[in-house]
C-alpha positions in Angstrom: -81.1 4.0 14.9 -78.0 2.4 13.1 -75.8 5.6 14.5 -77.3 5.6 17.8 -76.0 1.8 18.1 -72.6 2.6 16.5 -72.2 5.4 19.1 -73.5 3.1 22.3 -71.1 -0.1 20.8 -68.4 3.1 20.6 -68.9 4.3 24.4 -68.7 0.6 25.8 -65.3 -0.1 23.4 -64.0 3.4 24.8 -65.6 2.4 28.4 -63.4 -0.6 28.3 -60.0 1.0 27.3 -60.2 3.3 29.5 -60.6 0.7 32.1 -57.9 -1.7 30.8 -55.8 1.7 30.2 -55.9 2.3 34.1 -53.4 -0.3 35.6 -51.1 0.6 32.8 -51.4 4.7 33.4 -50.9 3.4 37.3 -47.6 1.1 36.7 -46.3 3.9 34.2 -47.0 6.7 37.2 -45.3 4.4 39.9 -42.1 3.9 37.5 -42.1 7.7 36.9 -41.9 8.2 40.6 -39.2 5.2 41.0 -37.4 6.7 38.3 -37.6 10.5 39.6 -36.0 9.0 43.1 -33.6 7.4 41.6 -32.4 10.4 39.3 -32.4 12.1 42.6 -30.5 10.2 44.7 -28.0 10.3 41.1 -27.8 13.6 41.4 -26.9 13.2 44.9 -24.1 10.9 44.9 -22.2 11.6 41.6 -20.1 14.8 42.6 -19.0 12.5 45.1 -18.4 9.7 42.9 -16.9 11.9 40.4 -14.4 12.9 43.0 -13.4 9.4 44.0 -12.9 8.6 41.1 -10.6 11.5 40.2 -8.8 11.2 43.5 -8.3 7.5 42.6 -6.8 8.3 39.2 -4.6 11.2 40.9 -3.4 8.6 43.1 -2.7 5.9 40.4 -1.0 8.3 38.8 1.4 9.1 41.3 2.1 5.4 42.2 3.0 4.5 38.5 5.3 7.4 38.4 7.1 6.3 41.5 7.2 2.5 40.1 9.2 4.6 36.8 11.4 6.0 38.8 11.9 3.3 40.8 12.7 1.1 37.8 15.2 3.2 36.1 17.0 3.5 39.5 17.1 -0.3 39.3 18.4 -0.4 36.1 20.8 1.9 36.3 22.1 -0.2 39.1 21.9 -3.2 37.1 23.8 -1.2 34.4 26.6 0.3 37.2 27.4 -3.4 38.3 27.2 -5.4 35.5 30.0 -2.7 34.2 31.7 -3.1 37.2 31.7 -7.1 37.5 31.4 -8.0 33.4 35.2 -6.5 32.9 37.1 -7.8 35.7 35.3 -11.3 34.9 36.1 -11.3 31.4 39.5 -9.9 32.2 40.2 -12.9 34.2 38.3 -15.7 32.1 40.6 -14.3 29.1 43.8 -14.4 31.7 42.6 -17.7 32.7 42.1 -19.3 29.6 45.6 -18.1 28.2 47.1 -19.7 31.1 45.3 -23.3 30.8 46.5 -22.6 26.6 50.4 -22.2 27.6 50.1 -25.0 30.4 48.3 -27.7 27.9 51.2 -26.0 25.1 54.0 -26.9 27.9 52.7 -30.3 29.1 52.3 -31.6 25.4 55.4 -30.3 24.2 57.5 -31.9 27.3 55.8 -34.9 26.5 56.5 -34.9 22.8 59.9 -34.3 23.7 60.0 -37.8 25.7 
């Protein structure tokens, strides 16, 4: 009698799992189907994303070897006339200031001499 009301207490525990256990088996089966979609539509999309992307990095590419060329263009410009301006400038402030030295050297010794 004592195993015959351990196996009905057994059936109704089990009876009530299983019951409990179906909304759970249900929501697991819907995200399995969600997730299957999903994976799908993945598959899909991601050669073409995968392109893009490369496509986009090609391109980037490109455009920051045309911004180094660019620059060195630029500063070998920069280079050509800041040769071309820096001698003849110094040339000159050196001419200048050796003028301005002999006229102060003239005016103060003509007005020594007074």
């Amino acid at each position: 009698m004592v195993w015959e009301v351990a196996l009905v207490v057994l059936l109704l525990v089990l009876s009530v799992f299983v019951l409990l256990a179906i909304p759970t088996v249900l929501n697991i089966n819907r995200a399995v189907k969600k997730l299957s979609q999903t994976l799908e539509t993945l598959n899909k999309d991601l050669p073409d994303i995968l392109y893009d992307v490369s496509e986009i990095t090609y391109q980037t590419s490109k455009a920051t070897e045309h911004i180094n060329d660019a620059i060195e263009d630029i500063t070998e410009i920069e280079r050509k006339i800041s040769k071309e301006i820096k001698q003849p400038i110094v040339e000159t402030a050196a001419a200048l200031a050796g003028f301005l030295q002999a006229a102060q050297t003239f005016i103060s010794f003509f007005l020594k001499k007074k």
